[in-house]
N, C-alpha and C positions, 0 to 999 in steps of 0.2 A: 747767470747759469741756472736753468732748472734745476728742484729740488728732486732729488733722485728716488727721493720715498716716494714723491708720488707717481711714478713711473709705469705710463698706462701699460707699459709692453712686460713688465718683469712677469709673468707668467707665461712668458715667449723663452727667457732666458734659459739656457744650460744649467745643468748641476754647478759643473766646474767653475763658473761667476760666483757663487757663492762664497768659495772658497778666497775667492781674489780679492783683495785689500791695496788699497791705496799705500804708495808710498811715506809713510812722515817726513824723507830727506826731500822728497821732490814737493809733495803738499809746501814745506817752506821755503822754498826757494821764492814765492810770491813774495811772501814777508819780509824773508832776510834781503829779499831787493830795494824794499823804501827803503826812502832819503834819510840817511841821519841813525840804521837801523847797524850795528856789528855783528856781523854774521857768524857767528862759532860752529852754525850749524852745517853746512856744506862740506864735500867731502871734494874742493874742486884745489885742483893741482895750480900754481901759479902759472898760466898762458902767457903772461905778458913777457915772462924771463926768455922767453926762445928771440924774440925781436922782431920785426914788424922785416928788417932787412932780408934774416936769414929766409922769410917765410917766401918774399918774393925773390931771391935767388932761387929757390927749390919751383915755384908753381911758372918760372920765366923758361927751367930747366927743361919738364915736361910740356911744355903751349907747343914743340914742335913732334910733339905725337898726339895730338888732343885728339885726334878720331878715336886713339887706343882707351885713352883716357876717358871719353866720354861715352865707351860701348859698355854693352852686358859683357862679363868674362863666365872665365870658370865659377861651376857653385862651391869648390874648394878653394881657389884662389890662384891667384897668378904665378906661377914660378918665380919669379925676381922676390918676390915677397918672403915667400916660404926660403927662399935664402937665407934672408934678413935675419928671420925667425931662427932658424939654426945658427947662426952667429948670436942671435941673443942670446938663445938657451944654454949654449956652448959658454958664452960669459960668465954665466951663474954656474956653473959646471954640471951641465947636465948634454950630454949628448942627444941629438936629435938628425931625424932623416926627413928627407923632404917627403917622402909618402906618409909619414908619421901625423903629418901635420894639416888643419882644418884652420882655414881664415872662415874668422865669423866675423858679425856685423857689434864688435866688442865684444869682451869676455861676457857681458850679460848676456847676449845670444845664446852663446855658449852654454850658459847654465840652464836658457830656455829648453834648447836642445837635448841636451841631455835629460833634462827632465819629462822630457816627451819621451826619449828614449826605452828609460828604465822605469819609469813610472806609470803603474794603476793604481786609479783609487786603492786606497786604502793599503797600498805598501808605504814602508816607510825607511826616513833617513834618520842618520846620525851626524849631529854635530854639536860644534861649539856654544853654551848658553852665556853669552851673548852671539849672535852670528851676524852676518851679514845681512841687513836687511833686501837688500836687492834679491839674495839667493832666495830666501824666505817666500817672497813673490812671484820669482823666476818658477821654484815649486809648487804654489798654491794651486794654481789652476790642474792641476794634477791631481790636487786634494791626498797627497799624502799625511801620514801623521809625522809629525817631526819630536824627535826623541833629544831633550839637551842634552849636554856632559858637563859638566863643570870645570871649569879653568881654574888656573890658580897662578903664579907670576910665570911659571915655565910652561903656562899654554895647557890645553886639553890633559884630562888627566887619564892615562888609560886602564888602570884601574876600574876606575866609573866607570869607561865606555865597556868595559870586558863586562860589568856588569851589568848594565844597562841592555846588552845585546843578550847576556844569557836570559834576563826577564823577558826581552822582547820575544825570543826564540821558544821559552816557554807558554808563554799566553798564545802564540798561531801567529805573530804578526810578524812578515816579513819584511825584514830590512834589504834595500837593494844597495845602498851606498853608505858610505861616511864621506861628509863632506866637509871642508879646513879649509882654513887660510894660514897657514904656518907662518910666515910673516909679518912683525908687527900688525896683527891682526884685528880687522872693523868688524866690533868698533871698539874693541878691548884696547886694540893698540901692545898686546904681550906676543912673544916669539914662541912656539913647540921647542922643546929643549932637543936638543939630538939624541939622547938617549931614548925620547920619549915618539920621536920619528919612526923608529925601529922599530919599537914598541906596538906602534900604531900598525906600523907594515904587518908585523906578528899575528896582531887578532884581523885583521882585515884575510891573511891566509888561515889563521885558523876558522871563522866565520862563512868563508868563502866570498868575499866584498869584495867590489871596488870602492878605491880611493879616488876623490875628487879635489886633486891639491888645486887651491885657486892662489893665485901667488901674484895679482899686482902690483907688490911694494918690494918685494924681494930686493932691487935695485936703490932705493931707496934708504940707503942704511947709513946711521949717521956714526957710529962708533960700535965696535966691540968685531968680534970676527963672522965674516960670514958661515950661515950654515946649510948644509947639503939638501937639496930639494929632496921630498920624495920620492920624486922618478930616478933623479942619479941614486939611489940609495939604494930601491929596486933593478936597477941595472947594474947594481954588485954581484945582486944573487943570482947565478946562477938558471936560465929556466925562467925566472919569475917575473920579467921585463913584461907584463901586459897589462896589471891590474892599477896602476897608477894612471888616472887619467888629469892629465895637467893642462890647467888656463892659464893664457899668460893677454899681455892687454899691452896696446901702447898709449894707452891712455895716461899712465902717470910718467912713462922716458920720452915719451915725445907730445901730444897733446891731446884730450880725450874728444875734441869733436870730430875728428878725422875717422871713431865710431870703428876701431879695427880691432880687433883679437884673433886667438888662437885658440885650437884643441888641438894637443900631441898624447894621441892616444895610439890600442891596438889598432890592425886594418878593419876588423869586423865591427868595433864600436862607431867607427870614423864613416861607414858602409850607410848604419839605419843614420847615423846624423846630416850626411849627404840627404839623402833622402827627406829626413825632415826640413832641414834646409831650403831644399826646391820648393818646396810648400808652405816656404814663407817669404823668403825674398827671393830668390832665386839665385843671387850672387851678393857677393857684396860690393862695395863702391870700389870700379877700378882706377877713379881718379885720387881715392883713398889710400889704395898700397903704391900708384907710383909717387904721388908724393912722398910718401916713406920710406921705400926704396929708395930715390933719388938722395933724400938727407942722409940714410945708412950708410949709401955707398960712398958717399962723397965730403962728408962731412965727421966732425970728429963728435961722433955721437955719447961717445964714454966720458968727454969733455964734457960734455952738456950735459948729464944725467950727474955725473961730482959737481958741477957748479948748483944745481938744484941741490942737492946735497948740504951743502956749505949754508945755502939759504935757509931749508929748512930746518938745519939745527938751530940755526939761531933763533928761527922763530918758535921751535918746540922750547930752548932755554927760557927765552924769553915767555911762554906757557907755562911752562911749568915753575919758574922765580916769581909770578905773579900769584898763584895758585898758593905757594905757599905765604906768600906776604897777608894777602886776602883772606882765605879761604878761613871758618872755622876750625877747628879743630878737630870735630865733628864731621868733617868732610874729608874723603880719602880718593886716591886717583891712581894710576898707573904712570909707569916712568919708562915709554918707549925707546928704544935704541933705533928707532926708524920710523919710516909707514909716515902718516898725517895726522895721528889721531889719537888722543888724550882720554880715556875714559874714569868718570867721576861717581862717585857712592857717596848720597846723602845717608843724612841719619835715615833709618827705614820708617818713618812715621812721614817724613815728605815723600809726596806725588809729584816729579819731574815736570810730570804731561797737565795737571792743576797748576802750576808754578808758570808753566809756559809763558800766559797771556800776560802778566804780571813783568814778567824777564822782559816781553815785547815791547809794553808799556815805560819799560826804564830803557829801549831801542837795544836790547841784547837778545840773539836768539840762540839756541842749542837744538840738539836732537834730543828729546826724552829714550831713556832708556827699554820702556815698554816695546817698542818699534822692532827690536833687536831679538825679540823671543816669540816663541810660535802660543806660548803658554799664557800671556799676557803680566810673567817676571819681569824685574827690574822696573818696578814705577819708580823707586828711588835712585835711578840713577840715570845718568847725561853723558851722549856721546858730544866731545868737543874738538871741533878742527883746529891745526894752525897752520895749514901750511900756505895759506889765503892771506893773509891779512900780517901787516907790518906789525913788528915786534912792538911800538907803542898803540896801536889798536888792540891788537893780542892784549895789554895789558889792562889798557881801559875796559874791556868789555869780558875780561875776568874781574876786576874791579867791580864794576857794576851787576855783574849775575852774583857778587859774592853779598853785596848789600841786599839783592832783594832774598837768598838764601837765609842772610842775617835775620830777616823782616817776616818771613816764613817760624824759624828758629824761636825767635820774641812771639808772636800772637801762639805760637804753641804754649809756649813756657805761660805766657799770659791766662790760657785759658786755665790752666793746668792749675797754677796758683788760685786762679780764681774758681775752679770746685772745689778746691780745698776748703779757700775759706768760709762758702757757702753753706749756713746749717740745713741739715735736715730737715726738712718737712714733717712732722707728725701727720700719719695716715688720718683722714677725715672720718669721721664718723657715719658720717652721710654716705647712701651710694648714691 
């Protein structure tokens, strides 16, 4: 691959390249693929659990409509889908209409979109500090400023965001959104508390905002009670039913290469994303929504989303019993009731993203924590998946990220002792 510095053409490029940055989850996906390599890092939902059978009873279901299946459709999406979609959102207890709703090409789209939507240069967002890295990107080329909040176990704190927005509001810079992941949250892996949901709704009418709740885990939950999306919470009040705009994905209840999501938004927001949309792919894949339609309808899908369920607790026990067997003492982590994802706080004098090639080296990888902030925070800390890898991989390859942490830990300590004991130089006399 060419080296990109030297790139005859970058004085051809757009502003908005600038602003665009590489992945760190997708950059390791090379890595985390050698032989012999345990991957902590990926953010990929087990595929193999659905079954090689179920997949060709679904795609044997569809082969006698394959014209439909292999045409351009709608650039909103098929009807039989936006079904689906209402039966799913209705699950998590949120009412939804079929005009409500926007099939994208996965909730990543979706954030594309919208950030085409609402964003000029130099407006800006609110969200969570750690956030998503995809949204991050999905943003950038927008070149907005992005504004943290700080978390704490019960998620965004609003507080901070009320003051973060009255600073922003002060200084000319306008905020267009807040944007969340209220559940088990990437890469934190912590839930918004329902109080604190409300809350959010509150300053988003007082500010005049939309909210952009991104919810792929929602379903995902391993124990404790579920809690009310956003949008149902907004569709208590009264009038206020518009300003919640909600992504949902079948990426984590049924499989994410099938590249399908959702926007349930107002008609007028769902209007300019139309529109953007034709300007990028023109539809999304129709051989995409009848395969999942076909399993929705036909198949016991809420089955299949509690056996993922079942699995992934044990994989997160088995994360998190190793974490603490392992880990320093000195190192601290989250303790998810859902979602796929474990996030770790070294001591603040280790660098995640330094530590990296090291972790590689002993065949263990992560996500450093940098990746996760628009600010270049969190070098000291590691987003880590489990819902990949068997509960004895999971433990080996915490094992082994813990020694070379250990190994980091000792040459600090090492040096540390060693300027101690080193005397003083007396200045020379000579210049």
């Amino acid at each position: 691959m060419p080296l990109v510095d030297l790139d005859r053409f970058d004085f051809l490029y757009a502003r908005r390249v600038k602003g665009m940055r590489s992945s760190a989850v997708r950059d390791l996906m090379d890595v985390s693929s050698r032989p012999g390599i345990i991957s902590l890092a990926g953010g990929f939902p087990d595929t193999s659990i659905f079954g090689a059978e179920a997949f060709r009873e679904i795609s044997s279901a569809i082969a006698a409509d394959s014209a439909k299946a292999l045409q351009y459709g709608p650039t909103g999406g098929l009807e039989k889908i936006k079904d689906i979609i209402v039966d799913v959102m209705s699950a998590e207890g949120t009412s939804a209409r079929q005009e409500n709703i926007f099939v994208t090409t996965g909730a990543q789209q979706g954030l594309d979109l919208l950030g085409k939507t609402f964003l000029d240069e130099g407006d800006a967002i609110l969200c969570e500090g750690p956030t998503y890295v995809g949204a991050l990107n999905a943003f950038a080329s927008y070149r907005p400023r992005v504004i943290h909040v700080p978390m704490d176990r019960s998620g965004m704190i609003p507080s901070a965001a009320r003051e973060a927005l009255v600073r922003a509001r002060k200084s000319g810079v306008y905020v267009k959104f807040i944007y969340t992941v209220p559940n088990f949250q990437n890469p934190a892996g912590v839930t918004l508390a329902a109080e604190r949901r409300r809350e959010l709704l509150e300053i988003a009418r007082e500010f005049d905002l939309v909210i952009v709740e991104d919810n792929p885990y929602g379903m995902l939950r391993f124990e404790g009670d579920s809690l009310p999306t956003l949008a149902s919470m907004e569709q208590e009040e009264p009038g206020e039913a518009d300003r919640v705009v909600y992504l949902g994905t079948f990426s984590k209840i049924f499989a994410p290469g099938v590249r399908l999501g959702w926007v349930h938004a107002q008609p007028g927001i769902l209007h300019k994303i139309n529109v953007g949309k034709q300007g990028a792919d023109l539809c999304s894949s129709n051989l995409s929504q009848m395969l999942i339609s076909t399993y929705f309808q036909n198949a016991d899908w809420r089955g299949y989303v509690k056996r993922l369920n079942v699995i992934y607790k044990e994989r997160r026990d088995a994360m998190l019993d190793a974490l603490a067997e392992f880990m320093p003492k000195e190192v601290h982590w989250t303790h998810p009731a859902g979602g796929l994802f474990v996030w770790a706080t070294l001591p603040a004098y280790l660098d995640a993203t330094a530590m990296l090639p090291r972790a590689v080296a002993k065949n263990v990888a992560y996500v450093p924590g940098e990746g996760f902030f628009a600010d270049g925070s969190g070098k000291n800390c590691m987003r880590l998946n489990f819902s990949f890898l068997t509960p004895e991989r999971t433990r080996r390859g915490i094992e082994l990220l813990s020694e070379v942490i250990r190994d980091r830990m000792e040459l600090r300590g090492d040096l540390e002792r060693g300027s101690q004991r080193s005397p003083r130089k007396a200045p020379s006399k000579n210049r």
